[in-house]
N, C-alpha and C positions, 0 to 999 in steps of 0.2 A: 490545625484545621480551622477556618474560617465558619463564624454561625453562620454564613448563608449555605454554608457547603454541609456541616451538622442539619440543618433544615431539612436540606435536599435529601441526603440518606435517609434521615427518617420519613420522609414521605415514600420514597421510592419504595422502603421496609413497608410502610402499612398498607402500599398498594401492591405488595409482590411484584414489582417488577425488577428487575435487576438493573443497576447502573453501572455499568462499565467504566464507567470513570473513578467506583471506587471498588468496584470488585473484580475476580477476576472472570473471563467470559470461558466457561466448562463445554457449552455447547456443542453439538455438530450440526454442517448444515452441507447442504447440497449447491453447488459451484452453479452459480444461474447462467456462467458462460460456458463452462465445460460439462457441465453435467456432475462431473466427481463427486463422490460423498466426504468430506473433509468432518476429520476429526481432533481435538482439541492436544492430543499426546503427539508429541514429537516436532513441536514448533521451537522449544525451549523458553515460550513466553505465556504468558498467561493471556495475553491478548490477540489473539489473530486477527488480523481482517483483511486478507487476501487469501486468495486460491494457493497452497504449492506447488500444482502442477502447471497451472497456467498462467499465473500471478494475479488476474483479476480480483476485483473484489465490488462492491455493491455499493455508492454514494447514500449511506442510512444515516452520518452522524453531521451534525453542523461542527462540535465542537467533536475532538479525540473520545465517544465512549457513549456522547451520549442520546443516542438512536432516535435524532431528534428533528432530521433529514424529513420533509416530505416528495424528494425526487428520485430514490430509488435505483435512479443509472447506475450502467456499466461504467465503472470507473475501468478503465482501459491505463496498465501498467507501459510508459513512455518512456521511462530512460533509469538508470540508476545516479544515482549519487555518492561522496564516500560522507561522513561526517566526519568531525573534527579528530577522533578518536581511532581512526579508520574504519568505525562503522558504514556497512552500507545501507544506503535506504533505496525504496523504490520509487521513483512519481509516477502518481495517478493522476490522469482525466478523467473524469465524469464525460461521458460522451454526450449525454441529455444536457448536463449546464455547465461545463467546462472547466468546474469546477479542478486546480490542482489541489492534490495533497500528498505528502509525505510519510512514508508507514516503513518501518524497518524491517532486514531482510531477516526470516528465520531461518532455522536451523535446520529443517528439511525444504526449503524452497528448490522448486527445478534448478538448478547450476546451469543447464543449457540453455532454457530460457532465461536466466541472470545473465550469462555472458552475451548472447544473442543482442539485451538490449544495451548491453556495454560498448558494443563495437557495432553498433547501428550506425552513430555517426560517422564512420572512420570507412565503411563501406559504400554511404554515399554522400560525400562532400559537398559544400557546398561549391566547388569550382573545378573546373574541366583537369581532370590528372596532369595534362599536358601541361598547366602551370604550374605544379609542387616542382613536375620537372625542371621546365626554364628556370623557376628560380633554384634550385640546386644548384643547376651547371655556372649562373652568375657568380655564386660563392666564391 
């Protein structure tokens, strides 16, 4: 670990606040887009920061953890990703600054709403059906 990063923790320690970048986030908290009451057991990570029912989550952090955001938006979950490993991840918009970012899927996230945004684009194309066809029948 880096002394600027030893720094950091110990200041975080003497002001009691917790840094999510080196600890892990126990909390619950209440889904500002759905209402839910979300709780920290059964994500299978230490870190949450979306909604499982709805996937949203709240633009608080500039960097991964460290609540350090003064815009607050709805980060609005847009499309899935897989990672290298076949991990999936989710991407977020910020709806207030546009902000994207990438946060990984947990282990009790909606499935419905996971696949919902997986076949988002495949439900509406970017071109008229009537062309996948024509070019088929050319093959």
């Amino acid at each position: 670990m880096t002394e600027q990063h030893s720094e950091t923790k110990r200041e975080h320690r003497l002001n009691h606040q917790p840094d999510y970048r080196f600890e892990a986030c126990n909390e619950s908290f209440t889904c500002a887009y759905c209402g839910k009451i979300i709780y920290p057991e059964g994500a299978g990570s230490e870190h949450r920061n979306h909604c499982p029912y709805c996937l949203h989550s709240l633009h608080v952090d500039n960097e991964p953890g460290d609540r350090a955001s003064v815009c607050h938006g709805d980060m609005e979950p847009i499309s899935v990703w897989v990672r290298d490993r076949g991990e999936w991840a989710i991407i977020h918009r910020c709806k207030k600054c546009g902000k994207l970012s990438s946060n990984r899927v947990l282990a009790d996230d909606n499935p419905l709403e996971l696949m919902s945004l997986a076949v988002k684009p495949l439900a509406n194309p970017p071109f008229p059906m009537q062309f996948l066809e024509d070019f088929l029948k050319k093959k």
